[in-house]
Structures are given as C-alpha cells and as structure tokens.
N, C-alpha and C positions, 0 to 999 in steps of 0.2 A: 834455486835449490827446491827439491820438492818431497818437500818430507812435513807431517804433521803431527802433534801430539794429541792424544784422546787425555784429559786430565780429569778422574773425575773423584773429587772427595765427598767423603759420607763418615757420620757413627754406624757403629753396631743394632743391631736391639740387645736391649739387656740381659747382663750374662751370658753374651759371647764373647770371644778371644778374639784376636790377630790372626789366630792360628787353626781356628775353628773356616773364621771367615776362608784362609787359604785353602783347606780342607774341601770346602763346598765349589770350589771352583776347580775342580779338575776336566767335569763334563765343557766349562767355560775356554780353560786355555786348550784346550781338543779343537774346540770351534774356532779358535783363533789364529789356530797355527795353520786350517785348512785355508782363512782367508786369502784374498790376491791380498798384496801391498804386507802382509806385516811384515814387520821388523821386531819386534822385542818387547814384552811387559815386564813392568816391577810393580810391588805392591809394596807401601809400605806405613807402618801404621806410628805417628806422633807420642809422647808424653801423655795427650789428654787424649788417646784414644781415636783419633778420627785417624784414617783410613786413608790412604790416600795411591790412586790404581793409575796407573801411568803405560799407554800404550802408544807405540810409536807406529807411523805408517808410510807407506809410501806417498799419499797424499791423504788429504781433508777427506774427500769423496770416497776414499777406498775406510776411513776412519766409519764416514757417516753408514756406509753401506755394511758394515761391521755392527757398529752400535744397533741398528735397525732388527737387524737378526738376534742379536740378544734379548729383547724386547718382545722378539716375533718367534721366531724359528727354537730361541734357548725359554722359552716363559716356563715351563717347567722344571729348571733348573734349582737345585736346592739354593743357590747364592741368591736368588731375588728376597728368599726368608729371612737373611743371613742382615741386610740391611734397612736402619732405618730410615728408608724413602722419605720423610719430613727432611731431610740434613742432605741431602742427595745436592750437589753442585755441577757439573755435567760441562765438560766444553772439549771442540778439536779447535786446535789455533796451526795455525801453520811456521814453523822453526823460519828462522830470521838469520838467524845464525848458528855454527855448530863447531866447535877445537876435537879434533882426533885425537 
C-alpha cells in the first residue's frame, strides 16, 4: 500500500478561532491541490483547542516534497501567523492499514 499521512498538531496564538485558522488557509489548500500525490486534508480542532491538520498522500516522499514548499514556496502565507510554532508537532508516517 502506498499511501501516507502528513499529521501535524499545533495551538493557535492567542485569540484566534478554529475558524479563523481555516480562514488563513485558503492561499494553503490552492497549493495543495496543485501537488502530485494528494489525496485529501481535514482539519480539525479538539475541546482544548489544539488543531489538529491531517493530510493524505500518495506516498511519504510526495508528503515530504509538499511540506518543503509550504515552508519555502507558501512563507508568505497568512496561516504561518495563524500558529503557535512552540506547540507545532509535525510527522508523515506511512498507512499500514486502511477499511473502505
């Protein structure tokens, strides 16, 4: 099987929403949808607030080559303001298993 998850949770900075953070990421899921390999993101934000952005890929390599650009190519993007990078937890892992 070759398919991977980009998982990565974070907080906010203070005195932003869920929906604020969704808000900032429009320029984001534009770049995302252009990449090779995606498959699909969800965001979804917990009880205490942490954030949690879920993006699927055709493999690891197509994840890592993604993340890289966000980084690089998206740094101007209003969503880098939007988080606070102290709380930033960051991984692709590769699916094991998957039920249709």
């Amino acid at each position: 099987m070759s398919e991977a998850l980009e998982m990565t949770t974070f907080r906010l900075v203070p005195g932003l929403s869920g929906a604020d953070f969704v808000r900032s990421n429009r320029d984001i899921d534009d770049y995302l949808r252009r990449q090779p390999g995606f498959r699909w993101r969800r965001i979804t934000e917990a009880e205490d607030g942490t954030i949690t952005d879920i993006v699927a890929w055709d493999s690891a390599g197509d994840g890592r080559r993604s993340a890289s650009g966000i980084m690089t190519e998206m740094v101007d993007s209003p969503v880098h303001a939007t988080i606070d990078h102290a709380t930033v937890d960051f991984r692709i892992v590769p699916v094991l298993h998957r039920v249709s």
